[in-house]
C-alpha positions in Angstrom: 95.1 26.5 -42.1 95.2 25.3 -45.5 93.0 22.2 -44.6 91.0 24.0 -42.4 89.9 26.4 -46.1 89.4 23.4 -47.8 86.9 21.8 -45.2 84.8 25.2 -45.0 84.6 25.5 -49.2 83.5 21.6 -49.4 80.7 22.8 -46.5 79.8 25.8 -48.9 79.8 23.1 -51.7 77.5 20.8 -49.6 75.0 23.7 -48.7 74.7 24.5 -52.4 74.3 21.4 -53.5 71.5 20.8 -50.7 69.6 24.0 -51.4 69.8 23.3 -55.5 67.9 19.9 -55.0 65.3 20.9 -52.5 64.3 24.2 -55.2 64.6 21.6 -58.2 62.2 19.0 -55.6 60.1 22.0 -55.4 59.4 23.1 -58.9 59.4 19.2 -60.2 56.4 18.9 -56.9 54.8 21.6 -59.2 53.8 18.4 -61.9 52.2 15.3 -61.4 55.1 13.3 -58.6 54.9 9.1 -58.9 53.5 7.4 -56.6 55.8 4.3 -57.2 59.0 4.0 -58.3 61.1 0.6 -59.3 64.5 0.3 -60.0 66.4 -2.6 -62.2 70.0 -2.1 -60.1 72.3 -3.6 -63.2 75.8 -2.9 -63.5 77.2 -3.3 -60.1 80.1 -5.9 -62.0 80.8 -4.2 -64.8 81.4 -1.0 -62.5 83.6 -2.7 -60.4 86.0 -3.6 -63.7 85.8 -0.3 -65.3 87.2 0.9 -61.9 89.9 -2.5 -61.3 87.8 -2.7 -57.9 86.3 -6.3 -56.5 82.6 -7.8 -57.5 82.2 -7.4 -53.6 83.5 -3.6 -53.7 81.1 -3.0 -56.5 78.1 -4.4 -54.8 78.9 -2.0 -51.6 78.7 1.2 -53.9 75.6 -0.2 -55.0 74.3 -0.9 -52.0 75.4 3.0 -51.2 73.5 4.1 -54.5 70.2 2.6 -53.2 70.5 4.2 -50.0 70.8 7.3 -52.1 67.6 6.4 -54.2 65.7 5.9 -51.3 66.3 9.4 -49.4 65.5 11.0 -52.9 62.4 9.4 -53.5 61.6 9.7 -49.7 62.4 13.5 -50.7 60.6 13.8 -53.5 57.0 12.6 -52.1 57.4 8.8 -53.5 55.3 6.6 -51.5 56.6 3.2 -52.6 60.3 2.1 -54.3 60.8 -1.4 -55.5 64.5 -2.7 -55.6 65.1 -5.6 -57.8 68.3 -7.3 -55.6 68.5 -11.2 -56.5 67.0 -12.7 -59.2 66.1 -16.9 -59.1 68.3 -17.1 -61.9 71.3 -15.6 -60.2 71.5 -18.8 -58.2 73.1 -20.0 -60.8 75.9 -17.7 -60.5 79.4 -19.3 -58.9 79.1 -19.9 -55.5 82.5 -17.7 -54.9 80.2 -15.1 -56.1 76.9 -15.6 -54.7 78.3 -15.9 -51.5 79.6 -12.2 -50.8 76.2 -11.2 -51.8 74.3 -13.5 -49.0 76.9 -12.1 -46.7 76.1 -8.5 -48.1 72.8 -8.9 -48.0 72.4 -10.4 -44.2 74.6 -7.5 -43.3 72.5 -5.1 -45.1 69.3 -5.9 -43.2 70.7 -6.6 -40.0 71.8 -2.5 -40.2 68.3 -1.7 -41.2 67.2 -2.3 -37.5 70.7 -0.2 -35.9 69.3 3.0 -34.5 69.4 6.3 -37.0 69.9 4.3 -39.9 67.9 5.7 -43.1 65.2 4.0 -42.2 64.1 5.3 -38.9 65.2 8.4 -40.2 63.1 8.6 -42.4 59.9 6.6 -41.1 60.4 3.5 -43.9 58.4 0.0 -43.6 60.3 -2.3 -45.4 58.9 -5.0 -47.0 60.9 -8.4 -48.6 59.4 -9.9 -51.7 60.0 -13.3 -53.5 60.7 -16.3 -52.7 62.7 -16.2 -49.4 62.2 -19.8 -49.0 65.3 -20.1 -51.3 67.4 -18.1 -49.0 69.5 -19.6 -45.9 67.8 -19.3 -42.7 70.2 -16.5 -41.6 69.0 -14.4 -44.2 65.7 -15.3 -44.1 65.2 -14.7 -40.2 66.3 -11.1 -40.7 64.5 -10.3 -43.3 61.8 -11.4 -41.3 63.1 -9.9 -38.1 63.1 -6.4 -40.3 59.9 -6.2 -41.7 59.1 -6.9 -38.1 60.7 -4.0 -36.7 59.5 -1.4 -39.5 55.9 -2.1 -39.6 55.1 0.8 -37.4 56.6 3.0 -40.0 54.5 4.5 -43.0 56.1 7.5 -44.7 57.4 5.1 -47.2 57.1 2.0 -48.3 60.5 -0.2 -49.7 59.9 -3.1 -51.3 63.5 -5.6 -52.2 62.8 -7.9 -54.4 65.0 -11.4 -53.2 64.9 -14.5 -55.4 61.8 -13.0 -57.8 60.9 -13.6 -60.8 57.9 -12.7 -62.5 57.3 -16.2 -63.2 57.7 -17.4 -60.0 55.3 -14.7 -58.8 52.3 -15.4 -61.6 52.7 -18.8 -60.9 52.8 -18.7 -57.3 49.8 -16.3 -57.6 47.5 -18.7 -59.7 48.6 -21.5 -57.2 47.7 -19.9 -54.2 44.4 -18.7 -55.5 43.3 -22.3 -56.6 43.9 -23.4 -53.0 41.6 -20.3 -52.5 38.5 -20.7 -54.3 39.0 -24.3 -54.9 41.7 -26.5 -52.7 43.6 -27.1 -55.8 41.2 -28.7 -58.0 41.2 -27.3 -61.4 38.0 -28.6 -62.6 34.9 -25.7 -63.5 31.7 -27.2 -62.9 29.1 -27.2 -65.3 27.3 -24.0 -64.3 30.7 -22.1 -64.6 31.8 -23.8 -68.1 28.0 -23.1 -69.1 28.4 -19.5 -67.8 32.1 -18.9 -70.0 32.6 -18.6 -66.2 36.8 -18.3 -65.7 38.8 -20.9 -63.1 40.6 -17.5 -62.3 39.9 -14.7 -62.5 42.8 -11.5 -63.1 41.3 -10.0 -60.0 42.6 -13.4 -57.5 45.5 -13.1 -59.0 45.8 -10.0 -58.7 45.2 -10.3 -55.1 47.7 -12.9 -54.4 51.0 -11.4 -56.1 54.2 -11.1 -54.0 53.5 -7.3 -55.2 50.4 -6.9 -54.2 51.4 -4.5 -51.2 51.9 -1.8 -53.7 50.0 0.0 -56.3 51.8 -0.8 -59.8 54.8 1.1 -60.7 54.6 4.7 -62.1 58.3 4.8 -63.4 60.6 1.7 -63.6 64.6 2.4 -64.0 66.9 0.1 -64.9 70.3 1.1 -65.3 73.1 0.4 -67.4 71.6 0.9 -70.5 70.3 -2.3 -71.4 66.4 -2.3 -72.5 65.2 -5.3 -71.2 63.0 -6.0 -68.0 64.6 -9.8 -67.1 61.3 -10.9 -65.9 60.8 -7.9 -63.4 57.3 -6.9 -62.6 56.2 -8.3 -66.0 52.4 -8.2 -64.8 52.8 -4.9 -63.2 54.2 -2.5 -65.7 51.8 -2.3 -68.7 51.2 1.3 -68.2 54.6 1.9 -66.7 57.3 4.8 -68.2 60.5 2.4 -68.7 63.8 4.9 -68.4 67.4 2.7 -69.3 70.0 5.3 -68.4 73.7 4.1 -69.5 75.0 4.9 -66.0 75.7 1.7 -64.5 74.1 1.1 -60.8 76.4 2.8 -58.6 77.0 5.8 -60.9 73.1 6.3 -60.3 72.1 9.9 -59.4 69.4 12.5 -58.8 70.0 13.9 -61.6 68.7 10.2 -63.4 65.8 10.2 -61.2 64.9 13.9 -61.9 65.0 13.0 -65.7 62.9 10.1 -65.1 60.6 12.0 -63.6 60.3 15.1 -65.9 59.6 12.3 -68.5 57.3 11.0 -66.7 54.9 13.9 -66.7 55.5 14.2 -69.9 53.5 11.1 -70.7 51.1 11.2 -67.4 48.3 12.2 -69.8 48.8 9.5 -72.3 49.4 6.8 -69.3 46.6 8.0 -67.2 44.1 7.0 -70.5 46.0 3.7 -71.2 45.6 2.8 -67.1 41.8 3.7 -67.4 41.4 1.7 -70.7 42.3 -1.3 -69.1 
């Protein structure tokens, strides 16, 4: 009987909580919503020793936290959330710890494609970016196999960022629009170097980012409180609003993202110039 009181006041709880988010969705709606959101997920360690949990415990409340971000933003009216997972440089992590996360990750996408999952729920074409090449060809195939599978889907657009960099990606853009316009060759001929004409121009680059699925980011979160990008989205965020809560990764919540937000229009006016400006 006692049990049975405490399951119905935790289904009040639920409801309340539900119907407090929705009215707080609908007044925020009110403002100016972003179109793209990013997320920096940093902390998943250091939450895992605050707690005396494993790395590989901390990564699967993480992994729980996105999920979380997702149906938020999916809530909210976000169009596209970018997930910075695995940088290059975290390669050169121990492979006792860099394994759990391959295994992690392949598990992770694999489940994208299990039927009622968050994203069939909620209509979500995922999209991989970075250099996969990198990546075992386990990992790689699924990821593959799961953009596959979502393409039909268009109510959102998540973007995971595996083995990126923002260097990798400018230089990887530059690259592949010399093979473009020129097959590699790097000379301008004299018309162009007459002309102050440019070997490349911002627009092919542009063009040819791993980003380039996505309009640049409105708001970019990185938890944990550090103020540093670590060579995310670099090129993309000149007129982005940068939030650093101190909540590490999996302590992430709505209430972050509603903050974020709330700033955000705040500063649309003053963003929306600097975009045009440029």
């Amino acid at each position: 009987m006692k049990n049975a009181g405490i399951d119905k006041a935790i289904e009040i709880l639920g409801k309340l909580v539900r119907f407090l988010r929705k009215s707080m969705i609908h007044i925020i709606s009110v403002g100016p919503v972003p179109d793209h959101v990013a997320f920096i997920m940093d902390g998943n360690r250091r939450f895992a020793r605050k707690h005396n949990l494993s790395e590989a415990a901390g990564y699967r409340i993480g992994l729980l936290a996105l999920i979380s971000c997702v149906k938020y933003c999916s809530e909210l009216g976000v169009r596209y959330v970018t997930f910075y997972a695995f940088s290059i440089d975290n390669f050169k992590r121990r492979s006792d710890e860099i394994q759990p996360l391959m295994d992690l990750f392949l598990e992770y996408i694999e489940g994208l494609m299990k039927e009622g999952n968050i994203v069939s729920r909620y209509g979500i074409r995922v999209y991989f970016r970075g250099n996969l090449q990198l990546f075992s060809e386990p990992v790689r195939l699924a990821a593959e196999n799961a953009m596959l599978a979502t393409a039909h889907n268009s109510n959102l657009f998540m973007i995971v960022c595996l083995a990126y960099t923002s260097t990798d990606e400018i230089v990887h853009a530059v690259q592949e629009s010399c093979e473009e316009k020129w097959g590699g060759a790097i000379l301008l001929n004299e018309n162009e170097k007459n002309e102050g004409g440019s070997f490349v121009k911002v627009t092919d680059i542009d063009k040819n980012m791993y980003m380039a699925i996505a309009p640049e980011p409105d708001i970019l979160i990185r938890t944990s409180g550090d103020t540093r990008l670590s060579n995310f989205l670099l090129w993309q965020t000149t007129c982005t609003y940068l939030y650093f809560p101190s909540a590490f990764w999996p302590e992430i919540g709505f209430r972050h993202l509603l903050w974020a937000i709330l700033n955000f229009q705040r500063h649309h006016q003053y963003l929306t110039k600097r975009k045009k400006q440029g």
